[in-house]
Residue frames relative to the residue before (quaternion, step in Angstrom):
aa qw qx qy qz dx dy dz
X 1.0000 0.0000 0.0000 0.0000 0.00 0.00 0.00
X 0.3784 -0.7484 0.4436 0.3160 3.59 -1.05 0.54
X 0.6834 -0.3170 0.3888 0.5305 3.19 -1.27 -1.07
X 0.4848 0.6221 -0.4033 0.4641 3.58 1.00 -1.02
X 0.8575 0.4280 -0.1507 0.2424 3.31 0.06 -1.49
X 0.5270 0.5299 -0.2491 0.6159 2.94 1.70 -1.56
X 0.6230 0.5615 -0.3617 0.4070 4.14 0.47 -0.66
X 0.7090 0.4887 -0.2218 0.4575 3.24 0.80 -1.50
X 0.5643 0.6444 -0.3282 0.3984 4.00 0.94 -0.95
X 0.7165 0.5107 -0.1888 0.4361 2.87 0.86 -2.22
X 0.6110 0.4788 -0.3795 0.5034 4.09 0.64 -0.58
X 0.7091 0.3556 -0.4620 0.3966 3.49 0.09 -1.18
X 0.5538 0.6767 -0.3320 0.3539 4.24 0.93 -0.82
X 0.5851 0.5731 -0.2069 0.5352 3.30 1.60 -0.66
X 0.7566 0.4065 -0.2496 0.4473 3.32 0.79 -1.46
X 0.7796 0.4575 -0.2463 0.3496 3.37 1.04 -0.58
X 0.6124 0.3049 -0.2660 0.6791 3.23 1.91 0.39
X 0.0255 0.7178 -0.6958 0.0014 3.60 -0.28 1.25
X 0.4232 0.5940 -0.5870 0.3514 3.71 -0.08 0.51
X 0.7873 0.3979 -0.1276 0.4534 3.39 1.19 -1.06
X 0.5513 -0.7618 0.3207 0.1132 2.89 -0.65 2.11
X 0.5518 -0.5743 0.3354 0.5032 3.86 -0.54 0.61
X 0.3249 -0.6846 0.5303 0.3802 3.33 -1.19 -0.39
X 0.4961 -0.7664 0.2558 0.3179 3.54 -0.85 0.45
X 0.2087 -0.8590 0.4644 0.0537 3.22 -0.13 1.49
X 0.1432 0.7208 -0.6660 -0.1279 3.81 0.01 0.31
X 0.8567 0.1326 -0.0964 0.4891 3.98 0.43 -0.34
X 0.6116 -0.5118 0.6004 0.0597 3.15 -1.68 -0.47
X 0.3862 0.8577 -0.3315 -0.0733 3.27 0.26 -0.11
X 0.4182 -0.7581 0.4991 0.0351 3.44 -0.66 1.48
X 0.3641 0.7227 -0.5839 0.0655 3.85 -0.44 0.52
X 0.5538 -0.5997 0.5734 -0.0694 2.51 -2.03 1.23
X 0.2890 -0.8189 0.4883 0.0867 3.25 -0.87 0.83
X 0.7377 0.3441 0.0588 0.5779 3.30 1.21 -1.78
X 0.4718 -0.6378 0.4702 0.3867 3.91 -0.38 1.11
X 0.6576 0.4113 -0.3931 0.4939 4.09 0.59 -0.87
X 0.7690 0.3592 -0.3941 0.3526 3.51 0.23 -0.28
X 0.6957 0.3450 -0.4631 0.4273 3.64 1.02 -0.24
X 0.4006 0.6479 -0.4989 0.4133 4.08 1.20 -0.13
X 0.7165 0.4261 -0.3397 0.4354 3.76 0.68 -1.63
X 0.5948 0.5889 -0.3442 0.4253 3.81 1.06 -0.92
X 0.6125 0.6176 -0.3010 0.3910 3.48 0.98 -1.17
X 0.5079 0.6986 -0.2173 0.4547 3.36 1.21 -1.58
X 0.7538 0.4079 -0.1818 0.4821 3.55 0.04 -1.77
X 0.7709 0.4434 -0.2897 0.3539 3.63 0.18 -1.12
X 0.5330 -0.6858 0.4086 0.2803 3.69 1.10 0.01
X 0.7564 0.1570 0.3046 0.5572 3.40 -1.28 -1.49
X 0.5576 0.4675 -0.6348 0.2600 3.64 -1.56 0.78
X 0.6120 -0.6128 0.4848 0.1217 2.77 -1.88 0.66
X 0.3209 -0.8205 0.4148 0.2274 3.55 -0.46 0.83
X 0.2443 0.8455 -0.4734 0.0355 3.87 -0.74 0.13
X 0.2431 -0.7718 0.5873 0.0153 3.80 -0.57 0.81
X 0.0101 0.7047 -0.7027 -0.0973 3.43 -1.22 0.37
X 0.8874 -0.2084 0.1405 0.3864 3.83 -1.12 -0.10
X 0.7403 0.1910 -0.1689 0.6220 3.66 1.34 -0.65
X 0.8030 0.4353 -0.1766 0.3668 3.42 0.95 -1.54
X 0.1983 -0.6657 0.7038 0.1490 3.81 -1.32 0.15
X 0.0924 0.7978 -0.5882 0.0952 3.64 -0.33 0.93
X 0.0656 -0.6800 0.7138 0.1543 3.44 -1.73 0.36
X 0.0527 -0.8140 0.5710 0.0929 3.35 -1.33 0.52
X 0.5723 -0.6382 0.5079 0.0850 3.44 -0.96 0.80
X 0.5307 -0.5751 0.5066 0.3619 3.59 -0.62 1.22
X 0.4062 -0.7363 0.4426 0.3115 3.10 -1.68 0.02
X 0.1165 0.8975 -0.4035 0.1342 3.21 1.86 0.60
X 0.5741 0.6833 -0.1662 0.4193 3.45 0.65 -1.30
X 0.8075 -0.2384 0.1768 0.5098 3.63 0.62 -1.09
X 0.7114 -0.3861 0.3436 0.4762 3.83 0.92 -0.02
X 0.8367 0.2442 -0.0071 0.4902 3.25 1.36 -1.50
X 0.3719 -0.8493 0.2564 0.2732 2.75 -0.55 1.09
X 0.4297 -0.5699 0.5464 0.4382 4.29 -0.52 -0.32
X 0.0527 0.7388 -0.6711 -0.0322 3.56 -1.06 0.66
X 0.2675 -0.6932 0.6679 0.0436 3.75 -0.26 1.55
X 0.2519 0.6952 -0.6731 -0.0122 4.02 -1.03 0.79
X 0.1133 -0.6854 0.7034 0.1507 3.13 -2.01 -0.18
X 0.6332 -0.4702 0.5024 0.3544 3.37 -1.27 0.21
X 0.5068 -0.5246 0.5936 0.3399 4.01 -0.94 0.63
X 0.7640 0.4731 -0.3520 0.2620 3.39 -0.01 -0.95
X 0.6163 0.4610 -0.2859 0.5709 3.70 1.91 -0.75
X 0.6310 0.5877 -0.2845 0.4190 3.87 1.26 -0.84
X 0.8384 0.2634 0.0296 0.4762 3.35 0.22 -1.91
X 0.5572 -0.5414 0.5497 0.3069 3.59 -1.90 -0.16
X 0.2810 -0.8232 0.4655 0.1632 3.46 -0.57 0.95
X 0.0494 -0.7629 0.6424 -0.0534 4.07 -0.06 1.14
X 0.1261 0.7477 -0.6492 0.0596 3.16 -1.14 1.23
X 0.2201 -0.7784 0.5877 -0.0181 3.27 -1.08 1.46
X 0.2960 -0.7299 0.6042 0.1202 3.50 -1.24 0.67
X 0.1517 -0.7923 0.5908 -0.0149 2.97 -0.97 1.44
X 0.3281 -0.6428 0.6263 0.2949 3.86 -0.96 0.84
X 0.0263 -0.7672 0.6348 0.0874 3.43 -1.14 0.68
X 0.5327 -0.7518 0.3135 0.2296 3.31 -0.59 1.60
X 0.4778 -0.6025 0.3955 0.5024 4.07 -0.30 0.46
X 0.1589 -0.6170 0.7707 -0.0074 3.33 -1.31 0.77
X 0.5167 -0.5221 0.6750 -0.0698 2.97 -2.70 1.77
X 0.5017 -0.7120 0.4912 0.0036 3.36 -0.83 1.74
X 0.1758 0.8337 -0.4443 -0.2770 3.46 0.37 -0.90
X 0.4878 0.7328 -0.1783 0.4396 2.73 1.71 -1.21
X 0.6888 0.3757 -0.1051 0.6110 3.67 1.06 -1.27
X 0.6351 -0.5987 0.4188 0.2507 3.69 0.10 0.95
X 0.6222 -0.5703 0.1587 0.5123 3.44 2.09 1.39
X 0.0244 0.7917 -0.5824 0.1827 3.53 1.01 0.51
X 0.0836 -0.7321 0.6761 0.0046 3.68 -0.79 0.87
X 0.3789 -0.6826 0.6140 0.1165 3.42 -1.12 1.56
X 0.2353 -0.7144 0.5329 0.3877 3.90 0.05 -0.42
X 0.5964 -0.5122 0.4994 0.3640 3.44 -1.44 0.14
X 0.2454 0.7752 -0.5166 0.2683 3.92 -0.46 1.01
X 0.6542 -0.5411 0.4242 0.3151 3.49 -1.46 1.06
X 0.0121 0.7040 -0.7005 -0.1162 3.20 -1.79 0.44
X 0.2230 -0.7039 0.6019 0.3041 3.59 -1.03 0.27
X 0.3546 -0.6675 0.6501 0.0784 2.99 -1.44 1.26
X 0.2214 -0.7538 0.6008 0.1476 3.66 -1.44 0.70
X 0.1775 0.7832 -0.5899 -0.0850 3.44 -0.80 0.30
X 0.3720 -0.7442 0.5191 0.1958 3.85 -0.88 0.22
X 0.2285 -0.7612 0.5887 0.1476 3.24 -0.81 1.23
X 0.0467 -0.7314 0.6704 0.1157 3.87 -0.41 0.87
X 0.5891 -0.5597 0.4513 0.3687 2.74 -1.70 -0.01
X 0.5062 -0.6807 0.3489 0.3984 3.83 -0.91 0.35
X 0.7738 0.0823 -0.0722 0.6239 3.45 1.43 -0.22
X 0.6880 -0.5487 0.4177 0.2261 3.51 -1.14 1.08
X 0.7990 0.3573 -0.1472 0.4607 3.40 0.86 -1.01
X 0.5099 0.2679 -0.4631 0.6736 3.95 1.38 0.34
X 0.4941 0.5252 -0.6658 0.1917 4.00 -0.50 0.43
C-alpha cells in the first residue's frame, strides 16, 4: 500500500471516529538517505525554504497544500562538503575553579559547505 492510500485510509478512520482527538501534526517528515534521491525529491516538492543545523540539511514546504507542512532532510555529511580547520586555542584561567588552568591546545572546527541552490548540486 502507498502513502496515498495508507493517507487516504488514515482520514476516512478519523471521520468515522470523531471522539478521537486530532493528532498533533506540526510537520511531515521526509528523509533522504542518498544526495540523488533527496536533489530528485527536492525537484518534486517545488518552493521551500532551506535550513541546516549541526548534523541536518533540511527543506520545508509552505503549508499551503494542507496546513502541514513537508520537511524533505538529510544528513550534511550525504548533502554538503566537509572543511575542517584547526584552531590553537590560547590557555585560559578558571577563576571560578579555584584557578583551574585549561592549557593552550588545538581544536577541530567543522563547518559545511552546502550548496547555494538545490538545483546546481
Amino acid at each position: 500500500m502507498d502513502i496515498v492510500q495508507k493517507l487516504r485510509k488514515l482520514a476516512d478512520w478519523f471521520e468515522q471516529h470523531p471522539g478521537v482527538p486530532e493528532p498533533h501534526l506540526n510537520r511531515i517528515d521526509i528523509f533522504a538517505f542518498e544526495k540523488e534521491d533527496f536533489l530528485s525529491a527536492a525537484r518534486e516538492m517545488g518552493p521551500a525554504s532551506k535550513h541546516s543545523d549541526e548534523e541536518w540539511y533540511n527543506l520545508t514546504t509552505s503549508a499551503e497544500h494542507s496546513g502541514i507542512p513537508v520537511e524533505l532532510t538529510i544528513r550534511h555529511r550525504n548533502m554538503c562538503e566537509r572543511i575542517e580547520t584547526k584552531v590553537l586555542v590560547p590557555e585560559q584561567i578558571i577563576p571560578a575553579k579555584a584557578e583551574e588552568i585549561i592549557p593552550e591546545h588545538e581544536e577541530v572546527r567543522v563547518e559545511w559547505k552546502c550548496p547555494e541552490s538545490i538545483l546546481s548540486a
